[in-house]
Biopython code that builds the backbone (N, CA, C, O; Angstrom):
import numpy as np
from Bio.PDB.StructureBuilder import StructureBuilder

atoms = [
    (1, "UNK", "N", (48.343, 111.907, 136.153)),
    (1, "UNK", "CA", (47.347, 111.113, 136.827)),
    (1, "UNK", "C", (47.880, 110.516, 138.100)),
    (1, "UNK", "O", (49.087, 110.536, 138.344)),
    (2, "UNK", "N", (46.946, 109.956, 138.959)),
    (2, "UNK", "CA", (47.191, 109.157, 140.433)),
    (2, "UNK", "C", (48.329, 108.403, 139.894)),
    (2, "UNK", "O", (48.160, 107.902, 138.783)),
    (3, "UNK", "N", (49.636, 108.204, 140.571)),
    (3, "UNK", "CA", (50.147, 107.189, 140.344)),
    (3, "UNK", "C", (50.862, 106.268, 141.694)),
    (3, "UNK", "O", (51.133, 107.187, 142.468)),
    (4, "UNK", "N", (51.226, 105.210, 142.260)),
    (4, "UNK", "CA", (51.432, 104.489, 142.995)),
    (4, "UNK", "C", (53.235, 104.067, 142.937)),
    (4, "UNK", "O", (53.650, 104.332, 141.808)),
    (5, "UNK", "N", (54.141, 103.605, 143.674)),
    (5, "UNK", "CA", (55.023, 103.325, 144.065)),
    (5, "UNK", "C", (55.162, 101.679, 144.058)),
    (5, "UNK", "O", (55.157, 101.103, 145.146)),
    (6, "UNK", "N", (55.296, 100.853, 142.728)),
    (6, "UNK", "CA", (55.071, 99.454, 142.695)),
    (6, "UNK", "C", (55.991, 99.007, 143.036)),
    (6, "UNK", "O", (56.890, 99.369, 142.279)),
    (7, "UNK", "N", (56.511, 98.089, 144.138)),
    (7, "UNK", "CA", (57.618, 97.428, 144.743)),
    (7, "UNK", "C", (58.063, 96.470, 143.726)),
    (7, "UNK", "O", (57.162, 95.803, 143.217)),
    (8, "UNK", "N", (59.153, 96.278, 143.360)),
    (8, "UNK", "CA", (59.393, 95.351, 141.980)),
    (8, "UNK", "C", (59.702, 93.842, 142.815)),
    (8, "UNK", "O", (60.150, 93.811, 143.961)),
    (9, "UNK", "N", (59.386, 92.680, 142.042)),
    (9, "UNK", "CA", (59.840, 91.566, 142.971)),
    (9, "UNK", "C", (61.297, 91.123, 142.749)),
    (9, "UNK", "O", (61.802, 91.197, 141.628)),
    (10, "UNK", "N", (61.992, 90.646, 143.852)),
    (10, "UNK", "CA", (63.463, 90.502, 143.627)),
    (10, "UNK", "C", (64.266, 89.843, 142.259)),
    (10, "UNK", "O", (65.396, 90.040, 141.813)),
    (11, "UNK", "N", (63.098, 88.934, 141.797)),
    (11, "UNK", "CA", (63.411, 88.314, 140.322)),
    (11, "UNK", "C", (63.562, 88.856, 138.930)),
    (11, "UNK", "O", (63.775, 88.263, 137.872)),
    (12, "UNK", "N", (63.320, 90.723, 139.316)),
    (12, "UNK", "CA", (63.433, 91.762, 138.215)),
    (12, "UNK", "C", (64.486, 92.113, 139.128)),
    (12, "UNK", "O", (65.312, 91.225, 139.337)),
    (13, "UNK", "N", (64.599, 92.912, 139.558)),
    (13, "UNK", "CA", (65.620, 93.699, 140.327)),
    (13, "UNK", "C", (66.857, 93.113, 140.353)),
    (13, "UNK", "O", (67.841, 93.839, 140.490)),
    (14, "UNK", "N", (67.034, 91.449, 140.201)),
    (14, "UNK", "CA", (68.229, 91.001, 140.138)),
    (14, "UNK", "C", (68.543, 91.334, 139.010)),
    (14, "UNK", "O", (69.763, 91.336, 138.850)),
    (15, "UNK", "N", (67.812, 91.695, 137.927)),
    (15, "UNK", "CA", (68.553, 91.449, 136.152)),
    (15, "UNK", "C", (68.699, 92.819, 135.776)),
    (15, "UNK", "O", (69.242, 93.087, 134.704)),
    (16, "UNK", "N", (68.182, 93.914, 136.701)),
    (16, "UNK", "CA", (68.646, 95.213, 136.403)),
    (16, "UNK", "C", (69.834, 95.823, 136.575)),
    (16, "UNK", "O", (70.134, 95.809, 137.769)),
    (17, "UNK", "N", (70.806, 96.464, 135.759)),
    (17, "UNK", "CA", (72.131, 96.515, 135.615)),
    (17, "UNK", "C", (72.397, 98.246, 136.396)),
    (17, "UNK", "O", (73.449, 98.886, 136.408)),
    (18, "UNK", "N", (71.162, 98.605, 136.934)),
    (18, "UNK", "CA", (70.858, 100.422, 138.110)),
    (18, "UNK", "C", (70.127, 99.708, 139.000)),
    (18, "UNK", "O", (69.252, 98.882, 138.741)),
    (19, "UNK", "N", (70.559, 100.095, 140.158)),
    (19, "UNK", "CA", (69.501, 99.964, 141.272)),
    (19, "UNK", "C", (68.460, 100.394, 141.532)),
    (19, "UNK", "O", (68.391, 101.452, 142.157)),
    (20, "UNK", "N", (66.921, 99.474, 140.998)),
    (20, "UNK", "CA", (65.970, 100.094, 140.894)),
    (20, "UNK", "C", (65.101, 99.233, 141.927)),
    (20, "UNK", "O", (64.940, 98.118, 141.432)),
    (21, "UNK", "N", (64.527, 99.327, 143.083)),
    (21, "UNK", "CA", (63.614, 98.586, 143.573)),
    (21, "UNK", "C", (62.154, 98.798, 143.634)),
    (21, "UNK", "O", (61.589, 98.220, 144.562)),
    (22, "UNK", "N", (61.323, 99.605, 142.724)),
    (22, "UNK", "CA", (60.291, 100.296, 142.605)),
    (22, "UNK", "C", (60.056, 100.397, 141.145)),
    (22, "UNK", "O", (60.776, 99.832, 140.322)),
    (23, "UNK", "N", (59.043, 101.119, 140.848)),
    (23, "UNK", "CA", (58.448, 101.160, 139.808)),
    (23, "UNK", "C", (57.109, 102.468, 139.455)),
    (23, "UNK", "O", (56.615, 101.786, 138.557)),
    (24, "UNK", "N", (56.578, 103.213, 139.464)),
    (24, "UNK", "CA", (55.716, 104.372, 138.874)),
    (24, "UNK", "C", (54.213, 103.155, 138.179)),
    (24, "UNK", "O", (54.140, 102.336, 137.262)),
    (25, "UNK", "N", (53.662, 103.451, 138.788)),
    (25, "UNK", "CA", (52.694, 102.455, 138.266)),
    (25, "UNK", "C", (50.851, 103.515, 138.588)),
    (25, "UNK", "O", (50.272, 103.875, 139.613)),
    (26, "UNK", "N", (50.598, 103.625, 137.356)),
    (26, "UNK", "CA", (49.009, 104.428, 137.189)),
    (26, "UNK", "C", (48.637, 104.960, 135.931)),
    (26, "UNK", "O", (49.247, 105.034, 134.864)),
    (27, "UNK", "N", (47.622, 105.277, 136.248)),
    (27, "UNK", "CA", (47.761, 106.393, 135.050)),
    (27, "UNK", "C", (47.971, 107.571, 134.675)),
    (27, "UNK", "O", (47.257, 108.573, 134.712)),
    (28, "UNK", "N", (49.601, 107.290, 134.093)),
    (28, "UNK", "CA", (50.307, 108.623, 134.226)),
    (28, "UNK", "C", (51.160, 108.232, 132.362)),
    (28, "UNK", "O", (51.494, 107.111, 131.978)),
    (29, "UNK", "N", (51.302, 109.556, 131.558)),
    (29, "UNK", "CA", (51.974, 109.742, 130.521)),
    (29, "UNK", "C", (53.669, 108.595, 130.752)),
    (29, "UNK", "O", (54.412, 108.758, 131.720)),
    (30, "UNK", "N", (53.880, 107.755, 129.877)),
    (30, "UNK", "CA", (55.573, 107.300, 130.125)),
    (30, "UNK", "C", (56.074, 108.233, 129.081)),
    (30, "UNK", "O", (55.429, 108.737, 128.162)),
    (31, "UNK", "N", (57.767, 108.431, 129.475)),
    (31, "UNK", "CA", (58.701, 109.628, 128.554)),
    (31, "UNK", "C", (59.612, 108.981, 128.822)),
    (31, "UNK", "O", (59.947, 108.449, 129.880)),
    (32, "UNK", "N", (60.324, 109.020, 127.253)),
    (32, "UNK", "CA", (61.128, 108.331, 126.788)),
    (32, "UNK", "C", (62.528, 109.022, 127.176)),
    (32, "UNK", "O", (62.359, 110.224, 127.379)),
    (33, "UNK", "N", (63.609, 108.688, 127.307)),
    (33, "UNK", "CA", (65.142, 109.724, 127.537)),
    (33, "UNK", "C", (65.269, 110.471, 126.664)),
    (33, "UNK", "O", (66.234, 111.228, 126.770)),
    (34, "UNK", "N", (64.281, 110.633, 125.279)),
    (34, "UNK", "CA", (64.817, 111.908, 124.483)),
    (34, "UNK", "C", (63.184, 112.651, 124.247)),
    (34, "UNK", "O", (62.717, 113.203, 123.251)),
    (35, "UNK", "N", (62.569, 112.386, 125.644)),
    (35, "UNK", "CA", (61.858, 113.571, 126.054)),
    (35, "UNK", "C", (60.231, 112.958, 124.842)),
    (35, "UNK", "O", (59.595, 113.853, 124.286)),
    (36, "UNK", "N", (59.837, 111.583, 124.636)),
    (36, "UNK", "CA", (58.672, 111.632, 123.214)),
    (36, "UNK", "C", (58.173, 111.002, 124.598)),
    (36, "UNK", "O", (58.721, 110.170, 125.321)),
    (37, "UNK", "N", (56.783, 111.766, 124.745)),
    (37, "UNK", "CA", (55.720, 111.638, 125.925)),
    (37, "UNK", "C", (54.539, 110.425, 124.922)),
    (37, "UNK", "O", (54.366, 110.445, 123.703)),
    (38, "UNK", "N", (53.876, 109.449, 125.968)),
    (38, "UNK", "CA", (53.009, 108.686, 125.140)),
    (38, "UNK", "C", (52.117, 107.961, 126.484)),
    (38, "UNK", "O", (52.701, 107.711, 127.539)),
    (39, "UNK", "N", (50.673, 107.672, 126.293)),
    (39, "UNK", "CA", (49.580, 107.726, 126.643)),
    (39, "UNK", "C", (48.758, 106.553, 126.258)),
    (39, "UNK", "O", (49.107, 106.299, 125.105)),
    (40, "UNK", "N", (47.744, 105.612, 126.666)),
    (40, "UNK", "CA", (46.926, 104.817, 126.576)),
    (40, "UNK", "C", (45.686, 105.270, 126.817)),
    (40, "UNK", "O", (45.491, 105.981, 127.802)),
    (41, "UNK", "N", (44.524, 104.885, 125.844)),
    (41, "UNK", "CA", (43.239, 105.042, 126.297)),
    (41, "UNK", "C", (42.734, 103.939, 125.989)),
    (41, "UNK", "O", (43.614, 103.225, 125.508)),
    (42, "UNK", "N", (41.271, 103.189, 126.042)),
    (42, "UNK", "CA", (41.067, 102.213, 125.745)),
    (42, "UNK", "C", (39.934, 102.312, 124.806)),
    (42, "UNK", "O", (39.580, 103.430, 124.432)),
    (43, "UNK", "N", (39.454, 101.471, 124.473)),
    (43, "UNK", "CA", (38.728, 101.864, 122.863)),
    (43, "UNK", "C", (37.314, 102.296, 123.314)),
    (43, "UNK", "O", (36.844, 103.300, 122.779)),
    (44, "UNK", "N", (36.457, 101.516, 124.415)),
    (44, "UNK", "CA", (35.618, 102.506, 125.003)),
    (44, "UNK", "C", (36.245, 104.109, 125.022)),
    (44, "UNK", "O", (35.604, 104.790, 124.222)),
    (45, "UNK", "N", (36.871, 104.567, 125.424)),
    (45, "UNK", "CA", (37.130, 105.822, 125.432)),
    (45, "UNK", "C", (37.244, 106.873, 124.455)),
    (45, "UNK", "O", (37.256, 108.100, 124.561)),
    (46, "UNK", "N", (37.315, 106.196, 123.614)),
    (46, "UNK", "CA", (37.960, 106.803, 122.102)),
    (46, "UNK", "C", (36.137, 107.591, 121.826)),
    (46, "UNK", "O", (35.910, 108.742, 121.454)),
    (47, "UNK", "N", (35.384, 106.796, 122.072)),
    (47, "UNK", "CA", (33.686, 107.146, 121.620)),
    (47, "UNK", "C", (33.365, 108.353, 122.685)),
    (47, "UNK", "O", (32.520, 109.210, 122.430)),
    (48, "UNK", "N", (33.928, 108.340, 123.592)),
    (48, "UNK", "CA", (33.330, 109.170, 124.926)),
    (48, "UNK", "C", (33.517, 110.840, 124.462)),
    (48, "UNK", "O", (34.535, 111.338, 123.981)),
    (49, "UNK", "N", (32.434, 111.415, 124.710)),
    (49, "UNK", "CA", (32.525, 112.741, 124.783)),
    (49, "UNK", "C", (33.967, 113.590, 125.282)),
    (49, "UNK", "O", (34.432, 114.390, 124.470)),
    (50, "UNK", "N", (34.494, 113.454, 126.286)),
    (50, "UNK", "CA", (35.426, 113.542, 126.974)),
    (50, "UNK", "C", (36.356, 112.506, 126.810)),
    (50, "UNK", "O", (36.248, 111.753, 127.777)),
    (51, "UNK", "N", (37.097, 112.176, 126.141)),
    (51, "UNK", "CA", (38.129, 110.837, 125.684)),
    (51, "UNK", "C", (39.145, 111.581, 126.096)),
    (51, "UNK", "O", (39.363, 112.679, 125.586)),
    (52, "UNK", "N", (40.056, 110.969, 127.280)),
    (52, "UNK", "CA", (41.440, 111.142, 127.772)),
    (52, "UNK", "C", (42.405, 111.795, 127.042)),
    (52, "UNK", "O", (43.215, 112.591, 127.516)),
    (53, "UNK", "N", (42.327, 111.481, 125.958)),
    (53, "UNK", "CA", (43.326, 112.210, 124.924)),
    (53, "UNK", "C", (43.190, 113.402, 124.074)),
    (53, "UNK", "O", (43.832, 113.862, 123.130)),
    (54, "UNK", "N", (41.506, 113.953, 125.116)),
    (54, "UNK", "CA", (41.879, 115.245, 124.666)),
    (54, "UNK", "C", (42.942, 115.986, 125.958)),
    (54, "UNK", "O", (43.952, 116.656, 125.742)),
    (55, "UNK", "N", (42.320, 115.603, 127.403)),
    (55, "UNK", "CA", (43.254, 116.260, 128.206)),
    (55, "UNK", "C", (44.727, 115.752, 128.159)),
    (55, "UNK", "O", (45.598, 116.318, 128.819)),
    (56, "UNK", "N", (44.936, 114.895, 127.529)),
    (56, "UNK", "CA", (46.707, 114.111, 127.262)),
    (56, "UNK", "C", (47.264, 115.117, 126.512)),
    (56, "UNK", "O", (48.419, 115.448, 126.780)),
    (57, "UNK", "N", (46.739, 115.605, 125.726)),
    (57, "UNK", "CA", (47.166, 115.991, 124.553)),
    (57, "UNK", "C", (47.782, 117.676, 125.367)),
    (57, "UNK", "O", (48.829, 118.323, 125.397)),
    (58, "UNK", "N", (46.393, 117.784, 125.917)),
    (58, "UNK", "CA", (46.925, 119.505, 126.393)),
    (58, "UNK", "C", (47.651, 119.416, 127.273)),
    (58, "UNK", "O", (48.191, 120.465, 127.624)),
    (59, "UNK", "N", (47.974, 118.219, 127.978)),
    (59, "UNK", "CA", (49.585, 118.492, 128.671)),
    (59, "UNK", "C", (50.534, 118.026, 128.273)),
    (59, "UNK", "O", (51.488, 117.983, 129.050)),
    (60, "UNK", "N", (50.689, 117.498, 126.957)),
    (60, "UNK", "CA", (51.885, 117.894, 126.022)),
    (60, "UNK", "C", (52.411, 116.223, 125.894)),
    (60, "UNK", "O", (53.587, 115.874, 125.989)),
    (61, "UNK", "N", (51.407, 115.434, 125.689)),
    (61, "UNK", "CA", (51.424, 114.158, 125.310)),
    (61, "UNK", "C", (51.651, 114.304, 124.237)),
    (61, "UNK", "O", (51.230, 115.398, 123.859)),
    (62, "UNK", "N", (52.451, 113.371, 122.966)),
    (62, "UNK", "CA", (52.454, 113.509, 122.010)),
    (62, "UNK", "C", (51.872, 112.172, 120.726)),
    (62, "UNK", "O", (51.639, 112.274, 119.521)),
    (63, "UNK", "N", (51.808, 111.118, 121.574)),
    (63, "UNK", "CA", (51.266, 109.801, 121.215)),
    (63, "UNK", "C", (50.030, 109.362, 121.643)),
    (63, "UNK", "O", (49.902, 109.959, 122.712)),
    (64, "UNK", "N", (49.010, 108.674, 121.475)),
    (64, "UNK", "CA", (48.106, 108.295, 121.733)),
    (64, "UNK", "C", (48.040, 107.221, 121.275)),
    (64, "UNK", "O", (47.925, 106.989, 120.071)),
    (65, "UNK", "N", (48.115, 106.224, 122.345)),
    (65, "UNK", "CA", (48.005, 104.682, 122.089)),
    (65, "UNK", "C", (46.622, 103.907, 122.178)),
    (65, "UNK", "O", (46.077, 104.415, 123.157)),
    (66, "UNK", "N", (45.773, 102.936, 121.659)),
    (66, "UNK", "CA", (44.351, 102.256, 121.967)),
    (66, "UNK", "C", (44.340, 101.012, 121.384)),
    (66, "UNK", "O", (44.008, 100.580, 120.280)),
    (67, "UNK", "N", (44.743, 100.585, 122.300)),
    (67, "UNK", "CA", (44.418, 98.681, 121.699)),
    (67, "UNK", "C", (43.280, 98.480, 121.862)),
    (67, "UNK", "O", (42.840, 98.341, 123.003)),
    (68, "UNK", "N", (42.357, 98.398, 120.592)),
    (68, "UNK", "CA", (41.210, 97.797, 120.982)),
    (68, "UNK", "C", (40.670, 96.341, 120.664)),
    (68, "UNK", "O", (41.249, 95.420, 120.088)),
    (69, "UNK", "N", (39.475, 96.389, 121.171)),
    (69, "UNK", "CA", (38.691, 94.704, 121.686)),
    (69, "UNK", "C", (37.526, 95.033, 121.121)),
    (69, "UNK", "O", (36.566, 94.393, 121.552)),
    (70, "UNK", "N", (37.220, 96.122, 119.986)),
    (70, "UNK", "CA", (36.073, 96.233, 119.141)),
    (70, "UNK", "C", (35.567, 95.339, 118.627)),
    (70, "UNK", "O", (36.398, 94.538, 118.199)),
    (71, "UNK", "N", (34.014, 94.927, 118.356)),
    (71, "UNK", "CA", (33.523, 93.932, 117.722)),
    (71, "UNK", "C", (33.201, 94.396, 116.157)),
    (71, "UNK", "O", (33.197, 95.566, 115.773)),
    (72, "UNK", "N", (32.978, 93.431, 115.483)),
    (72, "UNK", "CA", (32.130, 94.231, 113.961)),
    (72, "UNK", "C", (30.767, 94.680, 113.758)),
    (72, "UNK", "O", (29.724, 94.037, 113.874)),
    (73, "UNK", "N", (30.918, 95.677, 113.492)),
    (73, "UNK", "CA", (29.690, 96.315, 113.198)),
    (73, "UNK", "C", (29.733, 96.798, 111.941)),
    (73, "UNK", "O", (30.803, 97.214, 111.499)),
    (74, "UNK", "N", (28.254, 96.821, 110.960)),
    (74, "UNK", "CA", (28.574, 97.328, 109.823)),
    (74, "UNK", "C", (28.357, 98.696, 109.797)),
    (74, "UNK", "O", (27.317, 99.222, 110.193)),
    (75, "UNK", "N", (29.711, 99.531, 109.153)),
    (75, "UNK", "CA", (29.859, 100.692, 109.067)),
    (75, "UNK", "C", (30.598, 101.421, 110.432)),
    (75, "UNK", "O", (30.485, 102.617, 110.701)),
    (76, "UNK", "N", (31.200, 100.656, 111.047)),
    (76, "UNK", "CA", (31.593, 101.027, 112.653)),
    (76, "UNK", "C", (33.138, 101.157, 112.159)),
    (76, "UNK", "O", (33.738, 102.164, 112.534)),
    (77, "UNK", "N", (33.619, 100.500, 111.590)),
    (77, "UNK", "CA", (34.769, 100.993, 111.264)),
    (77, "UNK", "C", (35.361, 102.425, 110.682)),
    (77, "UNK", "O", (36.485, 102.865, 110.923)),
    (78, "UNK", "N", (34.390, 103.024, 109.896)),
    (78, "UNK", "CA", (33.996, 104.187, 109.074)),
    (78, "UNK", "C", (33.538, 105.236, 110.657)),
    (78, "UNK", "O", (33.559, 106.444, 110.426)),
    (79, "UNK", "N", (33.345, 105.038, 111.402)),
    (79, "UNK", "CA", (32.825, 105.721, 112.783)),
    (79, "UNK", "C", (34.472, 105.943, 113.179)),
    (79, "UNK", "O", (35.061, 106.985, 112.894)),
    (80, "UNK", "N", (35.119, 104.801, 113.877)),
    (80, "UNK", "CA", (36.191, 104.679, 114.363)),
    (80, "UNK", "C", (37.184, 105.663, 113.352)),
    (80, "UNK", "O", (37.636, 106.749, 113.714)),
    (81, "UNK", "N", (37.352, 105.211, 112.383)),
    (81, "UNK", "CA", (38.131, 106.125, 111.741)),
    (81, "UNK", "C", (38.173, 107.851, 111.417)),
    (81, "UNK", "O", (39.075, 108.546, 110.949)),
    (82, "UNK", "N", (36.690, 108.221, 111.917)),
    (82, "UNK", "CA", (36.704, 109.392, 112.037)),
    (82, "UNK", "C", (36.981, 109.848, 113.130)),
    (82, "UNK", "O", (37.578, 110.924, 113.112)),
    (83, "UNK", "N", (36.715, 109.321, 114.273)),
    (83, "UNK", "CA", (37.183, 109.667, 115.630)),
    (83, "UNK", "C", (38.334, 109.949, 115.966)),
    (83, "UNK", "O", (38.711, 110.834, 116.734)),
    (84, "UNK", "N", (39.402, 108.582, 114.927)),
    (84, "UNK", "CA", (40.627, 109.223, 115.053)),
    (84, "UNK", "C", (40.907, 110.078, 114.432)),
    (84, "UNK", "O", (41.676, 110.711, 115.154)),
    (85, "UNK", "N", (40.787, 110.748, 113.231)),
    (85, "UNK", "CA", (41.419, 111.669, 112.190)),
    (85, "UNK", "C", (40.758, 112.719, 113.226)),
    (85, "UNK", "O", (41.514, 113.644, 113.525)),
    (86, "UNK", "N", (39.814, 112.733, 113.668)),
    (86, "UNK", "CA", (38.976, 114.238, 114.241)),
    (86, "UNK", "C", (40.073, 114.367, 115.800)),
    (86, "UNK", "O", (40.155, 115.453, 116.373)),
    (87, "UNK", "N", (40.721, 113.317, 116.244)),
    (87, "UNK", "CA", (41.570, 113.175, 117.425)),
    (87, "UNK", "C", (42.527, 113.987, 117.098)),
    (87, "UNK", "O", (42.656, 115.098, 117.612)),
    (88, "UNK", "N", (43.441, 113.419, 116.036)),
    (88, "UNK", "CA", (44.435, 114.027, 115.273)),
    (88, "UNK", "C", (44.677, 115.516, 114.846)),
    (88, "UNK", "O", (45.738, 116.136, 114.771)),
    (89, "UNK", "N", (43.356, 115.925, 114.582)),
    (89, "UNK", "CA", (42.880, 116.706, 113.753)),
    (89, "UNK", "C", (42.897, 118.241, 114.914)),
    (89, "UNK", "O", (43.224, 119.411, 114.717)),
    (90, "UNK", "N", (42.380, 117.507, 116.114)),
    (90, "UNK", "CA", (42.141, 118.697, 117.272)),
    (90, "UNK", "C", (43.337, 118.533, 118.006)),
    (90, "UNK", "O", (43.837, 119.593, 118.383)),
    (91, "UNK", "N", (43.849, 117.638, 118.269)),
    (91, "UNK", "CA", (45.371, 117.497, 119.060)),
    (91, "UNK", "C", (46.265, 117.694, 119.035)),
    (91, "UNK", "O", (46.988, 118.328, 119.805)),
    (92, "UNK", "N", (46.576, 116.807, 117.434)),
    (92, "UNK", "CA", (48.125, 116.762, 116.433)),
    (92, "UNK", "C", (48.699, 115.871, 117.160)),
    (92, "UNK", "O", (48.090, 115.399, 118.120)),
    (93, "UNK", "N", (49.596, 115.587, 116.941)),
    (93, "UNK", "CA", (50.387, 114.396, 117.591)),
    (93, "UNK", "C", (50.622, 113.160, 116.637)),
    (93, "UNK", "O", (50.910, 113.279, 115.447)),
    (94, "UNK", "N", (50.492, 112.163, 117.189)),
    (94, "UNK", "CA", (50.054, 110.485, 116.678)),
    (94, "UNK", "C", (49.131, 109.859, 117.530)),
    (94, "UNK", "O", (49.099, 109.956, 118.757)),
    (95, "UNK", "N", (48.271, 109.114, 116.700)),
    (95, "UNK", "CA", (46.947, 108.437, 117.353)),
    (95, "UNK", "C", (47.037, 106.926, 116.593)),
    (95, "UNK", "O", (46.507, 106.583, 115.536)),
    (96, "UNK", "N", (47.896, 106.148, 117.508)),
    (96, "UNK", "CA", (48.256, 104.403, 117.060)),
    (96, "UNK", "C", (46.664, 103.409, 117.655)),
    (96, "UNK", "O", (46.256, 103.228, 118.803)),
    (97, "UNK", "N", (46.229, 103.051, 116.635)),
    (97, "UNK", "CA", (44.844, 102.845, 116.565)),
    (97, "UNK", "C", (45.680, 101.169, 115.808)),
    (97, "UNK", "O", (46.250, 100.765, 114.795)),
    (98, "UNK", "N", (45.130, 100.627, 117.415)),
    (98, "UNK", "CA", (45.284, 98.410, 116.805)),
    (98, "UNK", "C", (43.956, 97.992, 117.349)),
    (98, "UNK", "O", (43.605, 98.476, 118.424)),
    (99, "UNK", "N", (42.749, 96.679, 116.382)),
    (99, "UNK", "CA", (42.143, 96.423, 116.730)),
    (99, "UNK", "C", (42.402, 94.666, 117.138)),
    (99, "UNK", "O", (43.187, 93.988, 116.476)),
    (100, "UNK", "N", (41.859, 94.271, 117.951)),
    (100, "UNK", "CA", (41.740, 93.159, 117.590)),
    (100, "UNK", "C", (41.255, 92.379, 116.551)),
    (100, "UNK", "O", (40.283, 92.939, 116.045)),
    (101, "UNK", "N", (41.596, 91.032, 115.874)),
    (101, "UNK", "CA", (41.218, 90.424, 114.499)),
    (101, "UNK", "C", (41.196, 89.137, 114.967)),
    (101, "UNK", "O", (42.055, 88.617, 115.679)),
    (102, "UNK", "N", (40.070, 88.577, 114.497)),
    (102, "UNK", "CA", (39.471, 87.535, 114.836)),
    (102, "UNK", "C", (37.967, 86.955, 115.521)),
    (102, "UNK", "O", (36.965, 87.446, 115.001)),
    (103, "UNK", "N", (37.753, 86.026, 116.560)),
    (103, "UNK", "CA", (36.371, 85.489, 116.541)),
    (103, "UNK", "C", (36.530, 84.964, 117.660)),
    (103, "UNK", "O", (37.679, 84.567, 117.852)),
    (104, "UNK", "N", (35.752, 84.794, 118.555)),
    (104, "UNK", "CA", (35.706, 84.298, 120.268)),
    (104, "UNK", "C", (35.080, 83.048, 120.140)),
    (104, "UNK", "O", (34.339, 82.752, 121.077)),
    (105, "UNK", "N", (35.192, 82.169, 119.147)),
    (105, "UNK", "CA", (34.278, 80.594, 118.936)),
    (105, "UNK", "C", (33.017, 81.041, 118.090)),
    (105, "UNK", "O", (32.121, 80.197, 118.092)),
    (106, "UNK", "N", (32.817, 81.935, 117.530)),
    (106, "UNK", "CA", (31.522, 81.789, 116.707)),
    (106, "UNK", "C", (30.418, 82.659, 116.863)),
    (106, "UNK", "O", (29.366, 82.746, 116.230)),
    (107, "UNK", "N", (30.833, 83.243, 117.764)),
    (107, "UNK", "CA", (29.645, 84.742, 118.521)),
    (107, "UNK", "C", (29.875, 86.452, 118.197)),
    (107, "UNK", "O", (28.975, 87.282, 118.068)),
    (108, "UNK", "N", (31.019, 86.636, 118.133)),
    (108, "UNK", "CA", (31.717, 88.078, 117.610)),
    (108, "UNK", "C", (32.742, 88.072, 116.661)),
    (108, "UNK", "O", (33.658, 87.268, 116.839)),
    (109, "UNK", "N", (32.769, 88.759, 115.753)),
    (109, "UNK", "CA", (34.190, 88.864, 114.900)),
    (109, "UNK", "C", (34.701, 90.043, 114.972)),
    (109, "UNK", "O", (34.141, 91.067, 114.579)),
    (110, "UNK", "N", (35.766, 89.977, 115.463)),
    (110, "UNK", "CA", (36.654, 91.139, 115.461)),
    (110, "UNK", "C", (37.601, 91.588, 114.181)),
    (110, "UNK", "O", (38.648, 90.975, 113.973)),
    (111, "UNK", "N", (37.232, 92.575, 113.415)),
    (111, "UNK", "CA", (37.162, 92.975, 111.912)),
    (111, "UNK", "C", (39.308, 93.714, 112.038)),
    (111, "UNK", "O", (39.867, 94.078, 111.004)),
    (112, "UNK", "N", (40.139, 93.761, 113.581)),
    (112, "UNK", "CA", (41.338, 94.186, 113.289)),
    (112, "UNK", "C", (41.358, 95.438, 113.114)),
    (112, "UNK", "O", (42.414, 96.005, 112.831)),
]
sb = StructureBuilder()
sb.init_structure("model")
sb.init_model(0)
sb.init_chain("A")
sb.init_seg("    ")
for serial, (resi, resn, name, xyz) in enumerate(atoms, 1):
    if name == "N":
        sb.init_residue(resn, " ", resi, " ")
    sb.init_atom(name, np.array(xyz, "f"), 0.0, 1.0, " ", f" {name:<3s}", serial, name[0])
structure = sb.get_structure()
């Protein structure tokens, strides 16, 4: 994906022990030094016809990350969970599925 050239501010760059003054910043796969590729989508995405992690996957992503900010719905969890196994299922890989848990003052509950 597009990615950008992030200038790091001198208050990182002092505590780095390699001379790094930059940074890779977009949306692009991060890879680890023993080569395990890994990916973010966001939980809107996960529902989308076209969800990022099918094209992640075919360029040899191997993780699929989604923090989501889902609300409760009854029986939406039972949705979500098929989306991922059917992710899994067409991809292979890993598909790390976190929801949020909890309540915004009394208006949404987030079921986690």
């Amino acid at each position: 994906g597009p990615t950008f050239a992030y200038t790091l501010p001198p208050c990182y760059t002092s505590l780095l022990t390699h001379p790094q003054t930059s940074c890779p910043f977009g949306l692009t796969p991060l890879k680890s030094l023993d080569s395990i590729t890994l990916t973010s989508e966001t939980c809107e995405e996960l529902f989308t016809p076209s969800s990022p992690h099918i094209t992640s996957s075919l360029s040899g992503v191997q993780i699929i990350t989604n923090g989501s900010g889902s609300h409760h719905e009854l029986r939406k969890l039972n949705q979500r969970l098929e989306l991922i196994i059917s992710c899994t299922k067409k991809c292979g890989g890993l598909y790390l599925y976190s929801n949020q848990r909890g309540n915004d003052g009394g208006r949404l509950y987030y079921d986690g």
